[in-house]
TIVO-2410 file (N, C-alpha, C; in nm, 3 decimals):
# residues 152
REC num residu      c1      c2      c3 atome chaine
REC   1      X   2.449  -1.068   8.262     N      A
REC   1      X   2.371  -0.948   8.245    CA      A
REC   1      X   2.232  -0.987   8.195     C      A
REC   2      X   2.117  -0.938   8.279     N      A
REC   2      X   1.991  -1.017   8.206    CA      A
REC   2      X   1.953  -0.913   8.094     C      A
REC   3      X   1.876  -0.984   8.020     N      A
REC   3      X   1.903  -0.956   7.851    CA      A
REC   3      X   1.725  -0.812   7.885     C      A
REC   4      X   1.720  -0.742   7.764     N      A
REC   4      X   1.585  -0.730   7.800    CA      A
REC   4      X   1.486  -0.752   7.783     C      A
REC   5      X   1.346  -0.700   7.800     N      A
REC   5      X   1.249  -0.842   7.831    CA      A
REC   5      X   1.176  -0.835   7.662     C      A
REC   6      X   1.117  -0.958   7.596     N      A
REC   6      X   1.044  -0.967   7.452    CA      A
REC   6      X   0.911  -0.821   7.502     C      A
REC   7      X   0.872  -0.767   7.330     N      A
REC   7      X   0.781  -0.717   7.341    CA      A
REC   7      X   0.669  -0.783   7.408     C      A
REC   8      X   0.647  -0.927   7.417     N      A
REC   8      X   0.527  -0.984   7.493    CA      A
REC   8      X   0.527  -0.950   7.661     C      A
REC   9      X   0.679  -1.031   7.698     N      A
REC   9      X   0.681  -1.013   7.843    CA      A
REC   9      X   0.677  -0.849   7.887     C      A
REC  10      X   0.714  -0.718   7.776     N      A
REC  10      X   0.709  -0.589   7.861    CA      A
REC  10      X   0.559  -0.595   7.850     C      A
REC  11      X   0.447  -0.620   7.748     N      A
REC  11      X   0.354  -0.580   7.742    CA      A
REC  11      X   0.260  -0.692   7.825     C      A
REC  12      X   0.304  -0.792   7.958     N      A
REC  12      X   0.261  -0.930   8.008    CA      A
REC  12      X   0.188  -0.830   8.090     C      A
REC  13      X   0.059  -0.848   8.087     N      A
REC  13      X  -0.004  -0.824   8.234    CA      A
REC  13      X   0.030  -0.849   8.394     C      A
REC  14      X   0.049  -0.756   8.428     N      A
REC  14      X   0.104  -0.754   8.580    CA      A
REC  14      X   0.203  -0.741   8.609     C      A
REC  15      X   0.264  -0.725   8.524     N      A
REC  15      X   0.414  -0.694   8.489    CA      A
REC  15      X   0.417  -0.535   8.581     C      A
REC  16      X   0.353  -0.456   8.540     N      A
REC  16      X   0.383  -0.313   8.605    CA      A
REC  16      X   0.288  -0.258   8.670     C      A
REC  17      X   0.178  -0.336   8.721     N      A
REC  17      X   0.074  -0.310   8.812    CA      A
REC  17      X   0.056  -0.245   8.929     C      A
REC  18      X   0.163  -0.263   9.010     N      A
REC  18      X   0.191  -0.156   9.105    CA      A
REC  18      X   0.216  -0.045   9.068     C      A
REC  19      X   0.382  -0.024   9.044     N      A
REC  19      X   0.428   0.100   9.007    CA      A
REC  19      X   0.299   0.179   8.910     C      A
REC  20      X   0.257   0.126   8.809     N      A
REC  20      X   0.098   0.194   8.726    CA      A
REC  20      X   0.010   0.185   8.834     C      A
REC  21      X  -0.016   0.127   8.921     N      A
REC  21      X  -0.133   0.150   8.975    CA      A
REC  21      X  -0.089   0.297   9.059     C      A
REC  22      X   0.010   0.357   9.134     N      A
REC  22      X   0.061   0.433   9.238    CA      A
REC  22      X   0.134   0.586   9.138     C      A
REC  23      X   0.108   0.542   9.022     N      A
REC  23      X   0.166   0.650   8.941    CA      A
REC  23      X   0.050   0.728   8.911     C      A
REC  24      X  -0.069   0.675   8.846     N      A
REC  24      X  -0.216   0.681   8.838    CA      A
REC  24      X  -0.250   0.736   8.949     C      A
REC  25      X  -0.289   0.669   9.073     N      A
REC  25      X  -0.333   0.761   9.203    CA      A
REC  25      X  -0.270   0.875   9.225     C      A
REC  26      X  -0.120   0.936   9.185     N      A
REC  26      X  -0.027   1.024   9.232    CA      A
REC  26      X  -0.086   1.124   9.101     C      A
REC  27      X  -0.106   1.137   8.995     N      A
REC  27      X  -0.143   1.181   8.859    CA      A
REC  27      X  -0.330   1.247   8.937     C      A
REC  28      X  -0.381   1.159   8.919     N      A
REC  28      X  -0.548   1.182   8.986    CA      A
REC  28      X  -0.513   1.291   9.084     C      A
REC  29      X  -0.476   1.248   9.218     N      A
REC  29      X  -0.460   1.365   9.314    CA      A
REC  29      X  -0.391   1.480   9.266     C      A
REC  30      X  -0.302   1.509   9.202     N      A
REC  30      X  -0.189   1.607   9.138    CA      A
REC  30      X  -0.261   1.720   9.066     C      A
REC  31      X  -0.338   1.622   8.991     N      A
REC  31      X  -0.450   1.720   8.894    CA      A
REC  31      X  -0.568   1.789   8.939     C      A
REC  32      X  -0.615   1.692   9.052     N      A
REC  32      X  -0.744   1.762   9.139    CA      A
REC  32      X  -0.658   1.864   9.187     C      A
REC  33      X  -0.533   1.861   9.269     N      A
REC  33      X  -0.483   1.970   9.350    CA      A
REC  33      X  -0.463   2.079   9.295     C      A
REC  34      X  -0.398   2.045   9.092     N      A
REC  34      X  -0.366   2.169   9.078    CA      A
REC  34      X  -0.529   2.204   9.001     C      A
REC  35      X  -0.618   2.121   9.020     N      A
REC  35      X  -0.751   2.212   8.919    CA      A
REC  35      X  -0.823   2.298   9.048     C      A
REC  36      X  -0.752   2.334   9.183     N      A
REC  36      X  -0.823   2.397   9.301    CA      A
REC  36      X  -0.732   2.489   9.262     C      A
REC  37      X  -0.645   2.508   9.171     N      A
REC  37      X  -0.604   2.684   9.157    CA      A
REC  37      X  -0.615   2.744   9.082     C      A
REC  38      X  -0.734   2.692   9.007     N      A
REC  38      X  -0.794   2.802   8.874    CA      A
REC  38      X  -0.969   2.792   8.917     C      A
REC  39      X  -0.988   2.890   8.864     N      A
REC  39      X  -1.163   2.834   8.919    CA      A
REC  39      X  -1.279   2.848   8.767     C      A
REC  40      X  -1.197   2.837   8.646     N      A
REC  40      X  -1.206   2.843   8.481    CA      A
REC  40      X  -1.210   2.720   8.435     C      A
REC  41      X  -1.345   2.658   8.423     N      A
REC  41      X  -1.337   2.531   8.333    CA      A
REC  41      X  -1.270   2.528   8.213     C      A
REC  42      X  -1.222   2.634   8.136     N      A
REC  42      X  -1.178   2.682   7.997    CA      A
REC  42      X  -1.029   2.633   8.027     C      A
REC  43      X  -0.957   2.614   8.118     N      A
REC  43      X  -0.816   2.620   8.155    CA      A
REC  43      X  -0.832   2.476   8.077     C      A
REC  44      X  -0.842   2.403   8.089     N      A
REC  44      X  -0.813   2.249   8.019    CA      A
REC  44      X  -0.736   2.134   8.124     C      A
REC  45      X  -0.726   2.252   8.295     N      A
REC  45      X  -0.668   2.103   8.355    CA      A
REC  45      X  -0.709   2.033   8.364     C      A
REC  46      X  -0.844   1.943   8.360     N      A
REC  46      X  -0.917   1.853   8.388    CA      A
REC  46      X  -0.898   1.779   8.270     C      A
REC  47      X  -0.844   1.805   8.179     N      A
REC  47      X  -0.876   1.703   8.044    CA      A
REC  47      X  -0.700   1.625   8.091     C      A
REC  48      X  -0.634   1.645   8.168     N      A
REC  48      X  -0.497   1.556   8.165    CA      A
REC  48      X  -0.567   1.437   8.277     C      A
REC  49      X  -0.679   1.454   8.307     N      A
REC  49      X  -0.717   1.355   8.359    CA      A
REC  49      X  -0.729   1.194   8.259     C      A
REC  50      X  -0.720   1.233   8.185     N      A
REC  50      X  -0.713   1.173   8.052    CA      A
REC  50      X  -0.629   1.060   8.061     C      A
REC  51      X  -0.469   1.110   8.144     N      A
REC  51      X  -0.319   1.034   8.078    CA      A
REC  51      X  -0.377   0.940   8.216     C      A
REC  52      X  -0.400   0.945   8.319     N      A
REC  52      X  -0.409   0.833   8.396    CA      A
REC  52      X  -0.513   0.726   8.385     C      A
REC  53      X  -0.608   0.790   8.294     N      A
REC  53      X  -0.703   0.703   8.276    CA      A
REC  53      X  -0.657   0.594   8.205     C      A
REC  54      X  -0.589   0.641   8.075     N      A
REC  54      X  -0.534   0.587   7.966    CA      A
REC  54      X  -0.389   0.447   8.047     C      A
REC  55      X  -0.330   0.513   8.137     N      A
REC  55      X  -0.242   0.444   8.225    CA      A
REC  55      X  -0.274   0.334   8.260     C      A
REC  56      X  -0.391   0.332   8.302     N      A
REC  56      X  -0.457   0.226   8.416    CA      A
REC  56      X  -0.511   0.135   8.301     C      A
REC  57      X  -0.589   0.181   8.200     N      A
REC  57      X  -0.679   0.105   8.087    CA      A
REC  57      X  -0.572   0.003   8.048     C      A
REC  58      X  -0.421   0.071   8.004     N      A
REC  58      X  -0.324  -0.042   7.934    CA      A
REC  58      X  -0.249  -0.133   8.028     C      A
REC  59      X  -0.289  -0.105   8.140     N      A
REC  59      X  -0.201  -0.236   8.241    CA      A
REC  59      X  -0.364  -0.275   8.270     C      A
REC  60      X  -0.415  -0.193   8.274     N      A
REC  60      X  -0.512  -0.304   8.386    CA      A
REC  60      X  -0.657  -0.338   8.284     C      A
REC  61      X  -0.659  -0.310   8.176     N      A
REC  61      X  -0.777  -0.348   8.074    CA      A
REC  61      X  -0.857  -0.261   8.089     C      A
REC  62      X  -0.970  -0.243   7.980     N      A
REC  62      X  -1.092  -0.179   7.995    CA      A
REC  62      X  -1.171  -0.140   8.150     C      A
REC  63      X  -1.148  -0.189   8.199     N      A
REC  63      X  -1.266  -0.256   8.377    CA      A
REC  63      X  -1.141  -0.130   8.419     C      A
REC  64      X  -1.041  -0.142   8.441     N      A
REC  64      X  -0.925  -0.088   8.534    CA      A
REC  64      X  -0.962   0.097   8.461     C      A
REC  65      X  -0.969   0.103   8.362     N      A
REC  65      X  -0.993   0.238   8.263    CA      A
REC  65      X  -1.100   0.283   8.310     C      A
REC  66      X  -1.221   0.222   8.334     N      A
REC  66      X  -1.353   0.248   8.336    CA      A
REC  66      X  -1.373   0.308   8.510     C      A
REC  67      X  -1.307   0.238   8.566     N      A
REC  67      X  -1.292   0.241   8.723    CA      A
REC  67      X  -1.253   0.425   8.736     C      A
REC  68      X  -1.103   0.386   8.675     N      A
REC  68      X  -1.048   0.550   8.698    CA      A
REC  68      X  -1.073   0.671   8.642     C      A
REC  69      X  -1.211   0.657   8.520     N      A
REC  69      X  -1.225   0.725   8.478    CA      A
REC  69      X  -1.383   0.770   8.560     C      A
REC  70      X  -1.412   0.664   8.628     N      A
REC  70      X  -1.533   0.693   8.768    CA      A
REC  70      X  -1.454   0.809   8.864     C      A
REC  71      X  -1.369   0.753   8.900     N      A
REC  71      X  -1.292   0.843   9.001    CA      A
REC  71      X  -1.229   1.007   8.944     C      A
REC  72      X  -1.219   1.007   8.827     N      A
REC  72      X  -1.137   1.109   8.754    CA      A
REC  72      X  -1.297   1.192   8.724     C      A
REC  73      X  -1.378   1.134   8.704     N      A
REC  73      X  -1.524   1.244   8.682    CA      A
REC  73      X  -1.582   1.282   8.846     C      A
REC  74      X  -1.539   1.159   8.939     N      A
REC  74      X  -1.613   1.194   9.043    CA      A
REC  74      X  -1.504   1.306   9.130     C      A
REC  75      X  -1.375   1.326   9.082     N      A
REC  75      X  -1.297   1.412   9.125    CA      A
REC  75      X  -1.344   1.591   9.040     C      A
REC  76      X  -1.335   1.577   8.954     N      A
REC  76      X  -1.412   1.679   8.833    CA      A
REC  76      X  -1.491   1.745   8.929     C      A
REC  77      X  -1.631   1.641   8.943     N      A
REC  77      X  -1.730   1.743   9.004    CA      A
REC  77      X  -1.720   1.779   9.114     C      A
REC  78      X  -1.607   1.719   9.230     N      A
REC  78      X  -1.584   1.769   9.319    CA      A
REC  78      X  -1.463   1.911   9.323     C      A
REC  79      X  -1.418   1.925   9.232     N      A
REC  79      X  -1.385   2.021   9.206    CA      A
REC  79      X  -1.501   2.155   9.171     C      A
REC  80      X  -1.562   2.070   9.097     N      A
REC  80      X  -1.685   2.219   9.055    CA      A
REC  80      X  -1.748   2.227   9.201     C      A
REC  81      X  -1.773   2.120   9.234     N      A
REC  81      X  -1.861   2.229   9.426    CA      A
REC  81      X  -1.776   2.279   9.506     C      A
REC  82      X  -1.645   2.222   9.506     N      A
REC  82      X  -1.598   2.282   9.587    CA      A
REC  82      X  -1.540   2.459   9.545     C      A
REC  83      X  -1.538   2.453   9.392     N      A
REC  83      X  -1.480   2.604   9.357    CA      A
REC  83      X  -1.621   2.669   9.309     C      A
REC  84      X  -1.713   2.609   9.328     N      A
REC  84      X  -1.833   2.661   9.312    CA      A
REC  84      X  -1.888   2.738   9.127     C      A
REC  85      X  -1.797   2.642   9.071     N      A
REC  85      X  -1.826   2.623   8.922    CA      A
REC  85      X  -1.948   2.599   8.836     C      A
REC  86      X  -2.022   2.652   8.749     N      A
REC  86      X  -2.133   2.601   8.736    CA      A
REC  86      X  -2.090   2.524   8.587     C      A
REC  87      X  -2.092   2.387   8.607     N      A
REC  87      X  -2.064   2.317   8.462    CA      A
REC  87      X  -2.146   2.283   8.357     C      A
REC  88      X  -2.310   2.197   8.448     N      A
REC  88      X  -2.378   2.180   8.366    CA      A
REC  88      X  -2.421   2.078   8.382     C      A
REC  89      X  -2.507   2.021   8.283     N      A
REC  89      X  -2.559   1.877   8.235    CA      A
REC  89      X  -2.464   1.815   8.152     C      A
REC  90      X  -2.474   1.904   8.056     N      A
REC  90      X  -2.404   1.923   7.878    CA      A
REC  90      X  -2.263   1.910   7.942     C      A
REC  91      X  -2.198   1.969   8.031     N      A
REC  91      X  -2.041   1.979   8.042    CA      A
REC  91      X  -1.983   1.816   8.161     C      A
REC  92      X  -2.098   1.808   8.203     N      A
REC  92      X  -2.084   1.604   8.244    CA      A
REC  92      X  -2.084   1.566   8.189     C      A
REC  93      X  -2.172   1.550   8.060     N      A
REC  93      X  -2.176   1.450   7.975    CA      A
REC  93      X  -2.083   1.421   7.897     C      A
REC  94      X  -2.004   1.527   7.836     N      A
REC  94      X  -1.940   1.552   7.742    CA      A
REC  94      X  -1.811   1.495   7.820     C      A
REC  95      X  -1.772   1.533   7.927     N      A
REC  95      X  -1.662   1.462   8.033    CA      A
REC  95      X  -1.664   1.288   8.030     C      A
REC  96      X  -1.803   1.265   8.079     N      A
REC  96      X  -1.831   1.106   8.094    CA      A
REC  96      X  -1.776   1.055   7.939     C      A
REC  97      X  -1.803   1.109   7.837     N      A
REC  97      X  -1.840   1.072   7.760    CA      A
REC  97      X  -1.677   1.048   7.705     C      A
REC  98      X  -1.588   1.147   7.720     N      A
REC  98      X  -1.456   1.088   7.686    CA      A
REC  98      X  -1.397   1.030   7.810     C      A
REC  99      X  -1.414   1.024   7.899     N      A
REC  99      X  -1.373   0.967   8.029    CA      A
REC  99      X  -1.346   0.807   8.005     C      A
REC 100      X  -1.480   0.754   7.959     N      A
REC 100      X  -1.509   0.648   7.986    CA      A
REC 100      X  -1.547   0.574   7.825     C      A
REC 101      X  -1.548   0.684   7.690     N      A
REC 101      X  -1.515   0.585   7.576    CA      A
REC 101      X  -1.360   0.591   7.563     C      A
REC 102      X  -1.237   0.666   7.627     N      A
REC 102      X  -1.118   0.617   7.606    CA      A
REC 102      X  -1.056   0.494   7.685     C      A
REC 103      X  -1.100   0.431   7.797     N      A
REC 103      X  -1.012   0.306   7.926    CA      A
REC 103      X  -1.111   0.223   7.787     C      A
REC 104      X  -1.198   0.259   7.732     N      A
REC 104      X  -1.289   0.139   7.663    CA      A
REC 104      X  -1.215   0.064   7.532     C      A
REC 105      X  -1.140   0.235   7.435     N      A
REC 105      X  -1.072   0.142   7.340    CA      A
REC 105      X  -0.908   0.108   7.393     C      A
REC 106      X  -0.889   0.182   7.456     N      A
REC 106      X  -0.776   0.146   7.501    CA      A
REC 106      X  -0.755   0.040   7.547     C      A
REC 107      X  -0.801  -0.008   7.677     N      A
REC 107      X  -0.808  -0.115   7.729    CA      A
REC 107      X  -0.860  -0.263   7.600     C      A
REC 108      X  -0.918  -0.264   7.489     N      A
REC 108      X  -0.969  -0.323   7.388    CA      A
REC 108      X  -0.867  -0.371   7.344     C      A
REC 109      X  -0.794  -0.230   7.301     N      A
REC 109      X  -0.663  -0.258   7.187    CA      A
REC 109      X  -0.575  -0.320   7.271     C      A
REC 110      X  -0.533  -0.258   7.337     N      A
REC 110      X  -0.414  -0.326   7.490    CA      A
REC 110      X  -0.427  -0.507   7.495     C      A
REC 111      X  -0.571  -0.527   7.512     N      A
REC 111      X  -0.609  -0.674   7.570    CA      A
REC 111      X  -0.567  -0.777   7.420     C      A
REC 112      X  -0.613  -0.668   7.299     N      A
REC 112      X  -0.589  -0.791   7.168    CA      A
REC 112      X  -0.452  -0.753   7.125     C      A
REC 113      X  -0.397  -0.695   7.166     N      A
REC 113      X  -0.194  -0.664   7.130    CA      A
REC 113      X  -0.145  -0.735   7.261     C      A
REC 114      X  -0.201  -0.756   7.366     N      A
REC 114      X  -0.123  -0.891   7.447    CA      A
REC 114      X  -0.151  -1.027   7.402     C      A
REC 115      X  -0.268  -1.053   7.337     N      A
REC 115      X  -0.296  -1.164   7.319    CA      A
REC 115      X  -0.223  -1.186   7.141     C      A
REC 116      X  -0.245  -1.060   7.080     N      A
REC 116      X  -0.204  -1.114   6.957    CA      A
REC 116      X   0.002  -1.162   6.967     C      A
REC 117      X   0.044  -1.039   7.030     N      A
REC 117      X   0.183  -1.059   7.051    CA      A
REC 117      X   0.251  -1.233   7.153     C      A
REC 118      X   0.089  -1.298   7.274     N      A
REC 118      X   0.119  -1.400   7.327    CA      A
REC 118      X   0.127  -1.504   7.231     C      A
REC 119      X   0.035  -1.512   7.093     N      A
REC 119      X  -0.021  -1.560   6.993    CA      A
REC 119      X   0.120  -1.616   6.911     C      A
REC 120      X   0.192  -1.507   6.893     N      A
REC 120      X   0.306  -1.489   6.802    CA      A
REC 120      X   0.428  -1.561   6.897     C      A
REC 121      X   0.417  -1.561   7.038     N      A
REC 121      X   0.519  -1.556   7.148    CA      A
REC 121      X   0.532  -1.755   7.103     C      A
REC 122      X   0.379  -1.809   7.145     N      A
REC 122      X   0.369  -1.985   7.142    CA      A
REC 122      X   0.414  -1.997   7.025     C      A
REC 123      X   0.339  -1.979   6.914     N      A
REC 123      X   0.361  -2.025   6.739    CA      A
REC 123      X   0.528  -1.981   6.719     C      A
REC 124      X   0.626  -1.873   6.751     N      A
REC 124      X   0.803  -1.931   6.745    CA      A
REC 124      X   0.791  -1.973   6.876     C      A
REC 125      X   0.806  -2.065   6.961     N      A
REC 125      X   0.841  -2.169   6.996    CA      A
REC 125      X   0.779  -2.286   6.948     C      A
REC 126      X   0.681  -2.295   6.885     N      A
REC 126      X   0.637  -2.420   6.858    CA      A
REC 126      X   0.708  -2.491   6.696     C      A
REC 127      X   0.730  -2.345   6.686     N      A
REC 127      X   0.888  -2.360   6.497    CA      A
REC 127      X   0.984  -2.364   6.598     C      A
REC 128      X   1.039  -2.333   6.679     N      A
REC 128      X   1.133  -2.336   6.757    CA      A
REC 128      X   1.163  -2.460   6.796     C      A
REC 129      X   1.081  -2.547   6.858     N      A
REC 129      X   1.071  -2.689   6.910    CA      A
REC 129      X   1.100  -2.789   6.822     C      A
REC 130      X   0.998  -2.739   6.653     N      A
REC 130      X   0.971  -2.832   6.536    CA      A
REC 130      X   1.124  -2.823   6.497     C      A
REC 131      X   1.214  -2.703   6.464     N      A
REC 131      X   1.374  -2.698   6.434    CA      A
REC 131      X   1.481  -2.764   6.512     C      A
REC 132      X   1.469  -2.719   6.595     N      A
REC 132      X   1.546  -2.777   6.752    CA      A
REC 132      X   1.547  -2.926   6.745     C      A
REC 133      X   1.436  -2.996   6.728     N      A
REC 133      X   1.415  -3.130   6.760    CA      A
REC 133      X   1.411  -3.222   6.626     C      A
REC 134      X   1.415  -3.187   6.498     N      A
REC 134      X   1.388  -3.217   6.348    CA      A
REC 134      X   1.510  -3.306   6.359     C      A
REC 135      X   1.461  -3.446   6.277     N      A
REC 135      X   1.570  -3.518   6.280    CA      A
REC 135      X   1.641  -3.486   6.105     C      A
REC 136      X   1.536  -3.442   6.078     N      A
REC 136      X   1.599  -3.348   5.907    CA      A
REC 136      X   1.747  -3.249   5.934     C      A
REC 137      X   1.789  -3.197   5.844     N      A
REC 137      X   1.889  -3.149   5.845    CA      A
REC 137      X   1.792  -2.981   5.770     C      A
REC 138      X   1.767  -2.908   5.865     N      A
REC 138      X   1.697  -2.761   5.830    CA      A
REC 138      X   1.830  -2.603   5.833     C      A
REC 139      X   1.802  -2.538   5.727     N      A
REC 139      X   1.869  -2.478   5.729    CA      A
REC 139      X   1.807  -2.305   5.678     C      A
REC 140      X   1.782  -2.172   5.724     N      A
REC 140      X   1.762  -2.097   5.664    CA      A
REC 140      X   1.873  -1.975   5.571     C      A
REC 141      X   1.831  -1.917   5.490     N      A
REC 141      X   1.872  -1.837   5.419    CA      A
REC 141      X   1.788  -1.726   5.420     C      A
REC 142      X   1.931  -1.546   5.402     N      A
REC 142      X   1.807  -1.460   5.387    CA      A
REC 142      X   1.794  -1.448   5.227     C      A
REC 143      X   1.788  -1.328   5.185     N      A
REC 143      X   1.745  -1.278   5.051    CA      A
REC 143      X   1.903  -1.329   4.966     C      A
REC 144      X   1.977  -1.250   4.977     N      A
REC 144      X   2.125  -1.272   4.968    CA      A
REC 144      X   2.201  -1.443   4.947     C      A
REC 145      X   2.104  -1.524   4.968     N      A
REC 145      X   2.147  -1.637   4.990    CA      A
REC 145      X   2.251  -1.689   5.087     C      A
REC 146      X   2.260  -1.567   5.156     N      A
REC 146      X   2.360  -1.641   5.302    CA      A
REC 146      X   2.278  -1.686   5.378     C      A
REC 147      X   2.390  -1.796   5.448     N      A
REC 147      X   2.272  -1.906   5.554    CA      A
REC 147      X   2.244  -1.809   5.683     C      A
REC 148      X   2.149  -1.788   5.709     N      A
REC 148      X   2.136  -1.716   5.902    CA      A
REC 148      X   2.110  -1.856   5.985     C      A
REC 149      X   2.044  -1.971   5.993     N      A
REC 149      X   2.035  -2.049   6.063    CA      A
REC 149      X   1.994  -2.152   6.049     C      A
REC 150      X   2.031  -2.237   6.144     N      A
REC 150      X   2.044  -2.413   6.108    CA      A
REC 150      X   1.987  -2.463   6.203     C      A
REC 151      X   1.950  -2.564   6.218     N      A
REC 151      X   1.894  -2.668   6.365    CA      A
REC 151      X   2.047  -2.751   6.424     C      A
REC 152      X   2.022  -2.766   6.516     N      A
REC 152      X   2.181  -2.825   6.570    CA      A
REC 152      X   2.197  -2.993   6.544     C      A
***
């Protein structure tokens, strides 16, 4: 039975790149389709444009966030011409403006929690290797003073 995967390997880049990339495009279109049946910027469908942005930022980094959050504003205003919405200057900006500072920290945090968790992944194997291979006789204990583990 394969075991399941370390927090590093679920959070390994490329690991879920497809399926995230095709979940994201299906989310984008879903939301344009349903923001053609209100013609009320006040409704708030356009702000779930949000969860795919956020999708794409944590598999695919900042660049991948920034991309879909191009496409998720350039879908927006095609919604306002086509329902003939008047949004604004002020109501782009304010869009761009969370559009594209969320794939930014997201994608940030995402990139230094793969690297910090890869960080943690080498350093136990490299105690792993130093135990394993010790011609010493190593042994741990927890609080309790029972032994949990030994080198073979």
């Amino acid at each position: 039975m394969p075991s399941a995967p370390s927090p590093a390997e679920a959070l390994a880049p490329g690991r879920h790149r497809t399926p995230t990339l095709a979940t994201a495009a299906a989310m984008l279109v879903a939301i344009f389709v349903l923001s053609l049946t209100t013609d009320n910027p006040n409704e708030g469908l356009n702000a779930l444009y949000v969860i795919p942005i956020v999708l794409v930022a944590l598999e695919w980094g900042a660049l991948g966030g920034v991309v879909t959050a191009a496409v998720a504003l350039g879908l927006f205003g095609l919604w306002a011409t086509i329902d003939d919405v008047e949004v604004g200057v002020l109501g782009y900006l304010t869009r761009a403006a969370a559009f594209f500072s969320i794939p930014l920290v997201v994608g940030t945090v995402a990139g230094r929690l793969r690297a910090a968790l890869e960080w943690t992944r080498k350093s136990e194997d490299r105690l792993s290797a130093v135990v394993q291979y010790s011609s010493d006789a190593l042994m741990s204990s927890d609080g309790a003073g029972r032994i949990v583990g030994w080198n073979p």
